[in-house]
N, C-alpha and C positions, 0 to 999 in steps of 0.2 A: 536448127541448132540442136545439137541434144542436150537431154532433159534428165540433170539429178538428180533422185530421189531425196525426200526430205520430210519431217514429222510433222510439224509445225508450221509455223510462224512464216509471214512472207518477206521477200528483201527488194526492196525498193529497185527494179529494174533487171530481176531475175525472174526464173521461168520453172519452178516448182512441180512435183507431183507429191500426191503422198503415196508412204511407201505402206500396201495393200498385200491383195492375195493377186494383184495384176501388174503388170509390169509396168516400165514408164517409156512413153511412146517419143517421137520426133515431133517439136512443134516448130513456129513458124515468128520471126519479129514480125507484131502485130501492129496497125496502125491504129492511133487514138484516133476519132470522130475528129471531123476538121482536119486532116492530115497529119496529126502530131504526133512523130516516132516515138515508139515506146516501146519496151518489155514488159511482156506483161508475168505474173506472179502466180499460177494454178494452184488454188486451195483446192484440195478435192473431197468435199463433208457434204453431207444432207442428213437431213435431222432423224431420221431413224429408216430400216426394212419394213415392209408391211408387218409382218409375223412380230416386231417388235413395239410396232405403235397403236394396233390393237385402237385404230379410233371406231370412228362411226360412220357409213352409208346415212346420208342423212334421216337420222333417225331409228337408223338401227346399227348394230355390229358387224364390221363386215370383219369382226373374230371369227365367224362362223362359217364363213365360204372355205371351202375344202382346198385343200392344197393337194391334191391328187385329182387322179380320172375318178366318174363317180358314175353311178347309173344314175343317167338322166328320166329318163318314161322308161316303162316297161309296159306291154300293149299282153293279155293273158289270152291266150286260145277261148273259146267259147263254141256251141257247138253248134255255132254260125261257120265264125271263121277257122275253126279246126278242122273240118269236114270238106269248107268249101271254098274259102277264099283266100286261108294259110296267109293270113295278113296279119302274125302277131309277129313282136319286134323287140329289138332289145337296145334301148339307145345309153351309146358314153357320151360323155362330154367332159370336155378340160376347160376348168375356170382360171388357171394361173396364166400366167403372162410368158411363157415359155413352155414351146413345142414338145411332147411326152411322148416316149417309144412304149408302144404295147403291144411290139412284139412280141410272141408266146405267152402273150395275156388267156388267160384261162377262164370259159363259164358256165357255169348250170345251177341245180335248181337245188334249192332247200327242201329234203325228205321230212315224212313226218313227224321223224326221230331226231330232227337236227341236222343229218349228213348233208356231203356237198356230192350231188354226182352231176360230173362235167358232161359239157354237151358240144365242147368244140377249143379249137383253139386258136388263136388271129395270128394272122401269118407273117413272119418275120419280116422285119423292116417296115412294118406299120407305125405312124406317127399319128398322134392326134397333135393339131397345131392349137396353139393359146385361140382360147375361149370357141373355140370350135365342137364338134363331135364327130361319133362313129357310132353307123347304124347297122345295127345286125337285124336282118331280117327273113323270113320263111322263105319269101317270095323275093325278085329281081329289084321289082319296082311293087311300091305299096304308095294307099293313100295318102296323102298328103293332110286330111282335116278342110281341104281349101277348096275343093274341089279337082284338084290335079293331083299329081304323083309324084314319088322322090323315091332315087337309085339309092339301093342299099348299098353299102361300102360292102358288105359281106354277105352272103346266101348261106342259111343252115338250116337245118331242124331243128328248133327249139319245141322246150316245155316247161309251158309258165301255166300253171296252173289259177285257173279263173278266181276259185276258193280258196281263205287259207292255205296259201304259199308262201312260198320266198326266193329270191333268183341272187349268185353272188358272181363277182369276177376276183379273179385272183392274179396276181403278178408272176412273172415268169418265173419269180424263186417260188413258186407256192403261197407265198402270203396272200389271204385274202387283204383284199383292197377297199372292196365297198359291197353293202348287201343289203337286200331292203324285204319285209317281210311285211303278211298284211293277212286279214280275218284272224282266225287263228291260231294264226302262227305263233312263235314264241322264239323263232333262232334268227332275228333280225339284230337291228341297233335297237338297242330301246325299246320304246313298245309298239306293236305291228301298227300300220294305219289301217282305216277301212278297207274291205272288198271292194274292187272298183267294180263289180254288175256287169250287167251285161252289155258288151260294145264300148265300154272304157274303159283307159289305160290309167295308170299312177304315174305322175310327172312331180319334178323335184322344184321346189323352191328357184325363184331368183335369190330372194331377199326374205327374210323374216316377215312382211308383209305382202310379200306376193302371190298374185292368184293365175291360173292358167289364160283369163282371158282380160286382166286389168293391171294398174300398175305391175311392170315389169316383165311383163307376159312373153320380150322379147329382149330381154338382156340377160340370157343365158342361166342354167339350173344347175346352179355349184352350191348352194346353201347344206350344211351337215352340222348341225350339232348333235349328230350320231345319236338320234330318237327319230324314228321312222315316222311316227305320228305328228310330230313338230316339223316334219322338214317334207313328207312330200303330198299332194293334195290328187284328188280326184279330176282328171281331165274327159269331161264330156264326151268331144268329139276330139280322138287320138290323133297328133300331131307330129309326125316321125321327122327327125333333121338329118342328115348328111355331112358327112366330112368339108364338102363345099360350102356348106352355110355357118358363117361365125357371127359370135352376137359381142356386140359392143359394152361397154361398161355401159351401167346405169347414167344415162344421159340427164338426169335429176340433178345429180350431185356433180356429173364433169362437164356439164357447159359451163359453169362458172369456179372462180375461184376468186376469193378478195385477197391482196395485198395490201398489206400497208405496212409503215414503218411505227418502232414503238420506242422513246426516251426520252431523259428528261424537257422539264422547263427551263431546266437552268444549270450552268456552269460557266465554274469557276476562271481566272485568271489564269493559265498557267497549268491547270486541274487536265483531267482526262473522264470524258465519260463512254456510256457506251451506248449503241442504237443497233436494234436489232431492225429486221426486216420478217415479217411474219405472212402467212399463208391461213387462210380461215373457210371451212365451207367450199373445200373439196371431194374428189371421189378421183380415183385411178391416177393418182399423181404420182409423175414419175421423174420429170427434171424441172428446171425450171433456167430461165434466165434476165436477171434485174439489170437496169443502168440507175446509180445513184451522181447527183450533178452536189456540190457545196461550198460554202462558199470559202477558195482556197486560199483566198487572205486573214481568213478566221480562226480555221480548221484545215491541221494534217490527219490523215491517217497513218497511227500508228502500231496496230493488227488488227486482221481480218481472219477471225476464226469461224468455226460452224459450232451452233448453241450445242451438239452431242459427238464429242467424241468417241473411237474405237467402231467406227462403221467402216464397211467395204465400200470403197467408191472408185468409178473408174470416171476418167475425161473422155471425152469425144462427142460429137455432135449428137443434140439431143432433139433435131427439126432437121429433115431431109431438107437438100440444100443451102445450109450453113455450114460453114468451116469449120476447122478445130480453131481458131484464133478467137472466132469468132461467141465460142462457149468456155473461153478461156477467164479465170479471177484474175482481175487486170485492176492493180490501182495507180493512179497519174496523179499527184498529188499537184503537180506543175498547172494541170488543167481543172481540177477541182473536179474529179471523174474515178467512180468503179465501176466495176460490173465481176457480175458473179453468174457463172451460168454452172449448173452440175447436174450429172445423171446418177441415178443408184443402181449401183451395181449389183447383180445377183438375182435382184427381185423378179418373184413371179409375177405380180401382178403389181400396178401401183398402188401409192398410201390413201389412206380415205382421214377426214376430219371436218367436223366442225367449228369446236373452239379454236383459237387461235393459238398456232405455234411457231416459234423460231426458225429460219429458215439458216439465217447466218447473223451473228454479230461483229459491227464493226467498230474497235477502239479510235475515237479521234484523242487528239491532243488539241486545248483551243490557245491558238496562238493571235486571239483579236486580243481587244481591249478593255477594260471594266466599261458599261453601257452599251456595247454594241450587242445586234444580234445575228447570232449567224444561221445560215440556212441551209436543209440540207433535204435535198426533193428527189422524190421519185418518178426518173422519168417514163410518163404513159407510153411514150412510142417504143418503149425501149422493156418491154414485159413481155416476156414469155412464157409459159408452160408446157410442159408437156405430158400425155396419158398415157405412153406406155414407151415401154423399155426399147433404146436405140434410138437407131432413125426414122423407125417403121411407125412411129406413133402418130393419131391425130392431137392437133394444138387446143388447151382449156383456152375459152376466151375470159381470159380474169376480169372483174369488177375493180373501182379502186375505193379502198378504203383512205387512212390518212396517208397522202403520196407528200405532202409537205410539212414539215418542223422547222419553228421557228425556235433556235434555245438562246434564253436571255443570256452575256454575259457579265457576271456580276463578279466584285471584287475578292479577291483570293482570303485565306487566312490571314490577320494581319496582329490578331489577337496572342501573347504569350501561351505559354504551356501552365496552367494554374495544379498546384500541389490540393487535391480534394481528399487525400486520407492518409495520416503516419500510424506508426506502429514503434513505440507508443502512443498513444495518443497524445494532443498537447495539454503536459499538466497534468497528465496522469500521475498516480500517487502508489507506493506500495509494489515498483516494479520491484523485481530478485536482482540482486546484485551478482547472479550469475547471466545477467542476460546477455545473450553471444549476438545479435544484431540487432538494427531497426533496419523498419523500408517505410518508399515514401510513394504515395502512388499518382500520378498525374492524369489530367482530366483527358489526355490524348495520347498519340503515340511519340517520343520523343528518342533521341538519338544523342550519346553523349558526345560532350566536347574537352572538359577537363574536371573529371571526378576527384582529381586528387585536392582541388580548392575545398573540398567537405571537412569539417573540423567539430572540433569535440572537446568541448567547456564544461568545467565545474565552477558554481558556487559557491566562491571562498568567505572568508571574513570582511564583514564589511558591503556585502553588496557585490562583493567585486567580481568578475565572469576570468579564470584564470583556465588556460588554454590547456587541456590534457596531450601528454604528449604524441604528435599525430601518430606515430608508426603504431598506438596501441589501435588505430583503425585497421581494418582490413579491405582488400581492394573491392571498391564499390560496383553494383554491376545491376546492366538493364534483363530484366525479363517479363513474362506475363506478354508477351507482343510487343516489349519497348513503352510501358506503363506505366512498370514498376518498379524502383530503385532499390536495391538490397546493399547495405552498408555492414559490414561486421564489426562484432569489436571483437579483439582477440583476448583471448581467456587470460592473459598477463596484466588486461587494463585494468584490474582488481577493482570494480567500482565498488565506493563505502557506502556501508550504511546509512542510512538517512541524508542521504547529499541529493540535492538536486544538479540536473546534469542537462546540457544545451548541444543540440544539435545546429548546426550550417550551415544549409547549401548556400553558397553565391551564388549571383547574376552570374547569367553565363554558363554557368555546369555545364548547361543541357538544350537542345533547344526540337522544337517541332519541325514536324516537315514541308512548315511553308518557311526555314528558316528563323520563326520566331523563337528570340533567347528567354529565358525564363528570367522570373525576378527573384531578388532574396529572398528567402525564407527562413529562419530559426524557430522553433519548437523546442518544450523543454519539458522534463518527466523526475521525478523522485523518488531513489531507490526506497525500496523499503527500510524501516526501522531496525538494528539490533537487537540482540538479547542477551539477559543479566539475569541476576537472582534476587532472592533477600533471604534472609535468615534470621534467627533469632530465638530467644526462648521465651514460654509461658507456662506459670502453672498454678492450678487450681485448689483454694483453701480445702482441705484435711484433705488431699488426696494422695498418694503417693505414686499413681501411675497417670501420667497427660496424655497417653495416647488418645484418649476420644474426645479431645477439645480437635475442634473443627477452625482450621486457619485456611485463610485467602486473601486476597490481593482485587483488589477492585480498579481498572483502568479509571479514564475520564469519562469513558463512554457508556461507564457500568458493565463492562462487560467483566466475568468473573475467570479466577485461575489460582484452582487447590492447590495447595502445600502439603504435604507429608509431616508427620510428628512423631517423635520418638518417645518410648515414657518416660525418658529425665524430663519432658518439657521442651527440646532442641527441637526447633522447625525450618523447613526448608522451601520454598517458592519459587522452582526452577522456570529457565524460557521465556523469561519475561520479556517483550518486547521496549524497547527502551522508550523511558517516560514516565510519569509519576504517577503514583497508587497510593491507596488507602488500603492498610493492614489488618483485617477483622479475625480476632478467634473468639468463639462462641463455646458453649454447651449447655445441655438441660439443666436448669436449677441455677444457673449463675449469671451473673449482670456479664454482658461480651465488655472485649476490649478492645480498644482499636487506634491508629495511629493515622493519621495521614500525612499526605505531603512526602509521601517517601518514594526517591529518586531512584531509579533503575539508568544506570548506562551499560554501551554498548560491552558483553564480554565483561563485565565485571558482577561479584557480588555485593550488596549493599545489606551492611550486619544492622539492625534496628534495635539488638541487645536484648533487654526485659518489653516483653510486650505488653503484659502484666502489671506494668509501675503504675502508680499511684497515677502518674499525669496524663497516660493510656484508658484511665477510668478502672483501676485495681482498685488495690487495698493498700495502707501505707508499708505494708510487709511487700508488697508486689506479687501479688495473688489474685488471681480472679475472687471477687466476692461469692457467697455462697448463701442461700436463703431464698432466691428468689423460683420459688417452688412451683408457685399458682403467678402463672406468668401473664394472667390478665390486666396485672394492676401496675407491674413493673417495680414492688415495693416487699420489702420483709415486712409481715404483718401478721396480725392472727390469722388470717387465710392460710397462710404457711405453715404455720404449726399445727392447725389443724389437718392439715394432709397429711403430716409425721403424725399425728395422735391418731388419726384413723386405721394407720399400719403399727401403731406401737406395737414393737417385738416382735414384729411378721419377718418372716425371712424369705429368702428368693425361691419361687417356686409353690409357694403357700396359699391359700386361700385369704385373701384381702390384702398382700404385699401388694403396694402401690412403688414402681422402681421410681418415680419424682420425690419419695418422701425417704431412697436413700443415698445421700446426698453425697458420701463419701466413697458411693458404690465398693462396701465390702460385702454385697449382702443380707442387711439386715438393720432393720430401722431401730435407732437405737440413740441413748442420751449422744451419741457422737454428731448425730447427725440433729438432733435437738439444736445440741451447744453452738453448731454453725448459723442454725436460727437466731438463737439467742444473741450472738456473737456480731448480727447484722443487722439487730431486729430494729426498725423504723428508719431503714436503710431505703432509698428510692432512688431512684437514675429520672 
């Protein structure tokens, strides 16, 4: 049948590809195990390209293997083999996973000055096939290291000098490609490696730990972290390879590979969770394909995606003689049965890793019961992997890590939606009575049901809760991820001054998403206080200007707030938050006066008259008293006058004018300011 392309998600008895940089092929109605007809469903994901997942050869980087042709050995004339046995050699090799044309590949040697002068060029339509080589050599046939011989792919004159050199190949546009430099040299990668002496060649890395005759010695010299000294080593006795001879990946890291599945303990009634399928502690991995068995009375699947989106993947058989049906993402829900098989596409070589990663994610839905458990296994006979790209690959034999999960199912949500934080707060005090909403915020995510039941109470006389009229709310609304309830009030609901004000949602409003409905809740907050004045006049024996008597208003809480004063004596106490206060005017030399109990409402002024009188602590004229000079004692006494007799007749500005001894501030101390002495004298507060 053919096969739609499609981004996502699978459809229960459809036959999927993703849509790629490849096209979508003809597959086949596949049979489920046991004979049972089905459709199966092709996700086509793997968790990342080699070049993007950057793991590790175990225990090293295999960041580091070259993704091009590289000079494998280089074999230097000597004036052994230059003279007489023309057995030096120039070897490539290809470490990617895909066959390389080097046709009109170009090579020669590193001059002293840096230059490149060419010494040949390989002949068109030459291929180096994955992980293979190509030997250029003097001679036909050269030593082998082993005692026998090996045909050069190519016959030339080369010159590789013994000392301080350096030898490069370049690509058919001119680009140099790869170049390796050594004694003195300086125009390599990096820094030169040693001279290899006399009768040995320079050979390239497998592996960041590898040496020409011990680990890795024969899984191929792709290693480049582009520093000549870090990447190729001294080979003894020179070892030339052939276009015939290909090296395998590192057999360390791809004889095994662990699977296992990874999720929870537990879930819900009803709930969905998710189980991944992971891959740990491989090397050259290239497809793979799993069978997972569950139990289908429990558990449906409800998507099957791969842990990394936006990769190229293509289907088709990733094990010479299997089918496409057969590497096909197939879920049977009927049978309690997936399978997931996929190749990556593109890749030169396969992925390496150690730690454990994501292979594919699969969403169930559990449809058992509170107590059961359901199971959901991975079956041994049914693991595949594979090490290189297509059908041409050999098979990892995988380990098994956790192949079985047991997840408890325990009972769903059954708990309401609980309100954990308003705005106001409850009982908050000193809100603005311009306040345009509250929100209400709940301990999970909820979804409404009828917001318009929310209603909005004042505080009336008596205790009594009198309903504000609803339409001064504004329409209620979820945000924050469905959290958090925003209710407005609109700017018309004019709330008053010092009024306490009740918020309430009903049961019902709103409910969570296992269905649970919320319960009542009311919360309640009080606007802030109004503001008023006071006013009034005072003024001070023999004086004739009051501006410098000092008036305020004292709250409950002591807290203070200056009045302005005019020189008739008129004062004024604007802003005053509404509430009672104590009315203080003071100055030097004079017993204060003051009132209390004095009422502030909201928008009004409050006149207090004489502040001054007699029963404010004046004078029976209604004058602040005057005398009290030496403010230690709080009493007219000879203390007092003698501070006036000490300035007698001094005037402002003079040597010994004392300004407390003049008392009617004209100036100048004098019988005026005496006779208010006099006038108060054995006078005390």
């Amino acid at each position: 049948m053919a096969v739609s392309c499609h981004r996502r998600r699978f459809r229960q008895g459809s036959l999927d590809c993703q849509r790629a940089k490849w096209g979508c092929g003809n597959m086949h109605t596949a049979k489920h195990p046991g004979n049972l007809p089905y459709r199966v469903t092709l996700m086509a994901f793997i968790l990342l390209t080699a070049a993007v997942l950057n793991f590790l050869v175990p225990g090293k980087a295999d960041a580091s293997l070259a993704s091009h042709v590289v000079i494998s050995e280089v074999y230097p004339y000597t004036s052994i083999n230059e003279s007489v046995t023309h057995d030096e050699f120039l070897e490539l090799y290809n470490p990617t996973g895909a066959a390389i044309d080097i046709g009109g590949y170009s090579y020669g040697y590193i001059t002293s000055t840096g230059g490149y002068t060419q010494e040949g060029v390989i002949p068109e339509g030459t291929f180096v096939q994955p992980r293979s080589f190509y030997l250029i050599g003097e001679a036909a046939t050269l030593p082998d290291g082993n005692g026998g011989t090996v045909a050069a792919d190519l016959v030339d004159s080369l010159t590789i000098p013994n000392a301080d050199g350096g030898y490069w190949i370049k690509d058919s546009q001119g680009n140099v490609v790869d170049k390796v430099a050594w004694g003195g040299s300086a125009f390599g990668e990096g820094r030169a490696t040693s001279n290899p002496g006399l009768g040995r060649s320079l050979e390239r890395k497998a592996n960041d730990g590898s040496d020409p005759t011990g680990a890795g010695e024969d899984n191929g010299n792709g290693w480049d972290t582009d520093d000549n000294s870090a990447d190729l080593v001294i080979r003894d006795v020179p070892g030339p390879q052939n276009g015939s001879q290909v090296e395998p990946p590192d057999p360390a890291g791809s004889s095994q590979a662990t699977i296992s599945l990874a999720g929870p303990e537990t879930a819900v009634v009803g709930g969905q969770f998710n189980l991944e399928v992971q891959a740990s502690n491989y090397s050259g991995f290239y497809g793979f394909q799993v069978q997972l068995n569950f139990d289908r009375s429990k558990l449906q699947v409800v998507d099957a995606d791969p842990e990394v989106e936006g990769l190229q993947i293509r289907p088709g058989s990733i094990f010479s003689g299997y089918t496409a049906q057969e590497v096909a993402h197939a879920v049977y829900n009927d049978a309690g049965t997936i399978i997931y098989a996929v190749t990556l596409a593109g890749a030169e070589e396969g992925v390496s890793g150690m730690e454990p990663v994501g292979l594919a994610e699969i969403t169930f839905e559990v449809t058992g019961s509170a107590g059961d458990t359901a199971q959901v296994v991975l079956d041994q006979d049914n693991i595949k992997l594979s090490g290189y790209p297509g059908s041409q690959g050999w098979q990892i034999t995988p380990s098994r890590g956790v192949t079985s999960m047991n997840i408890a199912i325990i009972p769903g949500d059954t708990l309401p939606p609980e309100i954990s934080q308003t705005f106001p707060a409850d009982q908050a005090s000193g809100i603005p009575i311009t306040l345009s909403g509250v929100t209400v915020t709940f301990n999970e995510t909820v979804v409404a049901l009828d917001l318009e039941q929310i209603r909005l109470e004042r505080l009336g006389e008596g205790g009594v809760w009198e309903e504000v009229t609803p339409a001064l709310l504004g329409t209620a609304a979820l945000a924050q991820g469905g959290t958090t309830l925003s209710i407005p009030i609109k700017a018309e609901a004019d709330l008053d001054y010092g009024r306490t004000y009740r918020i309430t949602i009903p049961a019902g409003t709103v409910q969570d998403l296992a269905g649970n409905l919320n319960s009542g809740y009311s919360w309640s907050f009080t606007t802030e206080g109004g503001v008023g004045d006071i006013s009034g006049y005072v003024k001070a024996q023999g004086r004739t200007d009051q501006s410098l008597i000092a008036v305020k208003a004292i709250d409950a809480g002591g807290k203070e707030y200056s009045g302005s004063i005019r020189g008739d004596g008129f004062f004024l106490i604007e802003n005053l938050p509404a509430g009672t206060y104590a009315v203080v005017a003071s100055l030097p030399g004079y017993f204060a006066v003051s009132r209390a109990g004095v009422v502030v409402n909201t928008g009004q002024t409050t006149d207090i008259f004489n502040l001054s009188a007699l029963a404010n602590g004046g004078s029976p004229a209604g004058e602040m008293r005057a005398g009290n000079v030496y403010e230690g004692d709080n009493e007219v006494n000879i203390y007092d006058a003698a501070i006036i007799g000490a300035s007698w007749l001094k005037s402002r500005g003079e040597a010994g004018f004392d300004a407390r001894a003049d008392l009617n501030d004209d100036g100048r101390v004098d019988s005026a300011d005496l006779s208010l002495v006099r006038q108060n004298f054995l006078y005390k507060r």
